[in-house]
C-alpha positions in Angstrom: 22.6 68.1 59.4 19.8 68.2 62.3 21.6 68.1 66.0 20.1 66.2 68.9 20.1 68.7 72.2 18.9 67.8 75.8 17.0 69.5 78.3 15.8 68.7 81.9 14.6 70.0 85.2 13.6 73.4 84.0 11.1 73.5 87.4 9.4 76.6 84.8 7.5 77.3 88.0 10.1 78.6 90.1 10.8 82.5 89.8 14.0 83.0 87.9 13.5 80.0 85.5 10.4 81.0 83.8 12.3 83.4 81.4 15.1 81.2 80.6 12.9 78.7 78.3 13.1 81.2 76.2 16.6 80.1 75.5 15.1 76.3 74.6 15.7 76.5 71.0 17.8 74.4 68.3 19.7 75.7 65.5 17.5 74.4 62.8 14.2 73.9 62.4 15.2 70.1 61.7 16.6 69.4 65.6 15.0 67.1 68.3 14.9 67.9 71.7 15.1 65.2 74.6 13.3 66.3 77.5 14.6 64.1 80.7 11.9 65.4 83.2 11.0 67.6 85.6 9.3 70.0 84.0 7.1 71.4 86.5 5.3 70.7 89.6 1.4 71.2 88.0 0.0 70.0 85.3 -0.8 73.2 83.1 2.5 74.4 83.3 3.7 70.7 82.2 1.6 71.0 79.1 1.9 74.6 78.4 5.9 73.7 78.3 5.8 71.0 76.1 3.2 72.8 73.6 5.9 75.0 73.5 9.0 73.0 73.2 6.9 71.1 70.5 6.7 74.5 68.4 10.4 74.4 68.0 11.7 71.5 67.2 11.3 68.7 64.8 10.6 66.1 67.4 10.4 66.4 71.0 10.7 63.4 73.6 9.7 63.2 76.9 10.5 61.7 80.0 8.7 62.0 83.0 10.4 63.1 86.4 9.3 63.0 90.0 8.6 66.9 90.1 6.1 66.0 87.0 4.1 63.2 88.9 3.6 65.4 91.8 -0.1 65.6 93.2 0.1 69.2 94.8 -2.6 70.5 96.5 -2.8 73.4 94.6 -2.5 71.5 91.0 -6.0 71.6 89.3 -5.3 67.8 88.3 -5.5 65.9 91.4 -4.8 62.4 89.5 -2.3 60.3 92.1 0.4 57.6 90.6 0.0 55.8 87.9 -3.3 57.3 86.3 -1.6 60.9 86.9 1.3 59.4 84.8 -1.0 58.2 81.7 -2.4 61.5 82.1 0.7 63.2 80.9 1.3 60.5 78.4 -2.3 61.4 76.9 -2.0 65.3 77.0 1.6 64.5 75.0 0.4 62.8 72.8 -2.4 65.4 72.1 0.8 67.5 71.4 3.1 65.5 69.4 4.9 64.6 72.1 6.6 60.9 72.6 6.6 59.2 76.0 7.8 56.1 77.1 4.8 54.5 76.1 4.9 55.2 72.3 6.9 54.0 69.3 10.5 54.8 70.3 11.8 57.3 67.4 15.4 56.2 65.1 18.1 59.1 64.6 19.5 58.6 61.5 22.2 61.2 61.2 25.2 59.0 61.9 27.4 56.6 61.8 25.0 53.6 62.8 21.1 54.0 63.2 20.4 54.7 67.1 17.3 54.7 68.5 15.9 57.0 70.7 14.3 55.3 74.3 12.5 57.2 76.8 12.4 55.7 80.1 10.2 55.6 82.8 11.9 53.7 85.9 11.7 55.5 89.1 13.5 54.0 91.8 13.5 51.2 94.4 16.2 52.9 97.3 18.6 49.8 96.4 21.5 52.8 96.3 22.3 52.9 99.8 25.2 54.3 102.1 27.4 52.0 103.1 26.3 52.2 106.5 22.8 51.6 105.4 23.8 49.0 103.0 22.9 46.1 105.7 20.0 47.2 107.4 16.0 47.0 106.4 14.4 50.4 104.3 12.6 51.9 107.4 16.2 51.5 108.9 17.8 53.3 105.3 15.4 55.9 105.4 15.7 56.7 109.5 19.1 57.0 108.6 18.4 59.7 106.0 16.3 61.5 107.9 18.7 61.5 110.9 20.4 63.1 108.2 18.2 65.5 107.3 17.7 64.3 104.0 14.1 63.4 103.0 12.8 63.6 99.2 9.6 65.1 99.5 8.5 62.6 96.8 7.9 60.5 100.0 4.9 63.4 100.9 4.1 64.0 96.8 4.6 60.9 94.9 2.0 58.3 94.9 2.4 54.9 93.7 -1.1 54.4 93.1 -2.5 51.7 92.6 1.0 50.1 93.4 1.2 49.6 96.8 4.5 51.5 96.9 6.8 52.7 94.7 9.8 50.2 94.7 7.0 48.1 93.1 5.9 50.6 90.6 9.8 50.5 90.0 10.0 46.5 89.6 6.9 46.7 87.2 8.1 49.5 84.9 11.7 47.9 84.8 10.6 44.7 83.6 7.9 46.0 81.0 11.2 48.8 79.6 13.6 45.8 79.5 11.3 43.5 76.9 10.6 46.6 75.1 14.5 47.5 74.4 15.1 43.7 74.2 13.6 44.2 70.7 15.3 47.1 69.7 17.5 45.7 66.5 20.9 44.6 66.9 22.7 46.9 64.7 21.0 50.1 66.4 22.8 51.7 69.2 20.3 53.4 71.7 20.2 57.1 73.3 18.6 56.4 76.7 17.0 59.3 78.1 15.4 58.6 82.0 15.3 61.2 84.5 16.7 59.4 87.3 20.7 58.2 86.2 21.1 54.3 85.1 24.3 54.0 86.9 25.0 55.2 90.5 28.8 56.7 89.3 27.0 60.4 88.9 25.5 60.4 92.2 29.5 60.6 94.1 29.3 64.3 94.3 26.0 64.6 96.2 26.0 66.7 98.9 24.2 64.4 101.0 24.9 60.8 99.9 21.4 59.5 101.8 20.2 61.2 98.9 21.0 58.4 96.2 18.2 56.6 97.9 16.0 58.4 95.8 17.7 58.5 92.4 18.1 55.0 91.0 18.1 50.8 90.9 21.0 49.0 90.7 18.2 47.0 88.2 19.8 49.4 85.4 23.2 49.6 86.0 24.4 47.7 83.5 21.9 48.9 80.8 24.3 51.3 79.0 26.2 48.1 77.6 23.7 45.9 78.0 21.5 47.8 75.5 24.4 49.3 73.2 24.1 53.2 74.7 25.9 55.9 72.5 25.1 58.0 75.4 22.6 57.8 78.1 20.7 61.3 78.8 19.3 62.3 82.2 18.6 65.2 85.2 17.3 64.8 88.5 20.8 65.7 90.5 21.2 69.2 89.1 25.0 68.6 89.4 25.0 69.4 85.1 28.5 67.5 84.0 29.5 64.9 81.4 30.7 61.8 82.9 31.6 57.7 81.3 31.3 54.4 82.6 32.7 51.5 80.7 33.6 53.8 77.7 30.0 55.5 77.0 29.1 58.7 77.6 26.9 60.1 80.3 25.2 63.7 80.5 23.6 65.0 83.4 21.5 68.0 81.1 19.6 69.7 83.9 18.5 73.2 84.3 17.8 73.4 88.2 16.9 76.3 90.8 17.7 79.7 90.5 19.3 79.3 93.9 21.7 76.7 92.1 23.1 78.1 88.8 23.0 81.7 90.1 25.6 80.4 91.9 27.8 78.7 88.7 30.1 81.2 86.5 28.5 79.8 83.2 25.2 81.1 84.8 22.1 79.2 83.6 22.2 76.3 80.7 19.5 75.1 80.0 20.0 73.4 76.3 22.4 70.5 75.6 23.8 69.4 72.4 24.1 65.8 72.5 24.9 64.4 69.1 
């Protein structure tokens, strides 16, 4: 029986991690690999990655991250927001790729049909600290940077032609939810987003101003609301299986060299997830 495996934040750019994606590989030539983002910060490594993840496996699904909608100075593809985004969707598809914007797939090696959703969401900065939880955004995100905490998607992340990105959030969330809307009844879902659907992973961050930058409280009740066997995703590079309300939650990313260097397991950078 084929195996459904995970993968995310691989940053194949950064020295250290390069080699590693040699170790991307199933056990048979029948597996799918979920792919929850960040792949890279330029395009041609994106691509390159994909092309060949796609050689190994029977059926690979992609998500995008914030690392992979960059626009870099140095990245030959200087695309902002939105059209950078349908950009990747196109070179995907090119591969044989899914996105979020194509037919989602049905795993049929179980107990009930599930089908497969990739999800492009971002984030709107509703996860606040409590002591940010009553004040305006510019207040919020003073607040982080008082901190020290500032995503550098604010410098890197366009929203293009949105006129920011908590609205690029609100658009994509309402277009995803009539979409799984129509999923049948009788399928259970793998959700695969980069960014986590529920705010319970993000306890262990570091820096809590952080969870500004990793979700909506728009999705937190998806997992039941859209019959989740598990929900997939990356983003915090804190790699751990977790639940809310019963189903199953893995964090499946990679991360920095300066990160798992530092773990006893060393580097993991492939998930089995059914």
């Amino acid at each position: 029986m084929p195996s459904l495996y995970a993968t995310s934040d691989l940053h194949v750019t950064h020295r250290g991690n390069e080699p590693i994606l040699d170790r991307v590989r199933g056990e048979s030539p029948d597996d799918w690999l979920l792919v929850a983002g960040d792949v890279a910060e330029k395009t041609g490594a994106i691509v390159d990655t994909l092309a060949t993840l796609r050689e190994r496996f029977a059926k690979v699904v992609w998500a995008p991250g914030n690392h992979d909608l960059w626009t870099t100075p140095q990245d030959e593809v200087q695309l902002r927001g939105e059209a950078r985004y349908h950009y990747l969707v196109d070179r995907c598809r090119e591969l044989g790729v899914l996105t979020p914007e194509d037919e989602y797939p049905v795993w049929e090696h179980g107990p009930r049909p599930l089908t497969v959703v990739p999800l492009f969401l971002l984030y709107d900065y509703s996860w606040r600290t409590p002591q940010a939880e009553d004040v305006s955004l510019a207040e919020a995100l003073d607040q982080a940077r008082e901190a020290g905490v500032v995503c550098t998607d604010e410098y890197f992340l366009h929203p293009d032609p949105y006129p920011s990105r908590q609205e690029w959030c609100e658009r994509r969330v309402k277009q995803t939810e009539e979409r799984l809307a129509a999923i049948p009844e009788d399928h259970g879902t793998v959700l695969v987003s980069h960014w986590p659907l529920h705010r319970h992973p993000t306890a262990p961050l570091y820096w809590p101003e952080f969870a500004l930058w990793c979700g909506t409280t728009r999705t937190e009740d998806w997992h039941v609301r859209y019959r989740a066997e598990v929900a997939v995703f990356g983003h915090l590079h804190i790699p751990r299986t977790t639940s809310a309300d019963g189903i199953r939650f893995e964090e499946v990313s990679l991360g920095y060299p300066r990160e798992w260097r530092k773990r006893a397991r060393g580097p993991v950078p492939l998930r089995k997830i059914l």
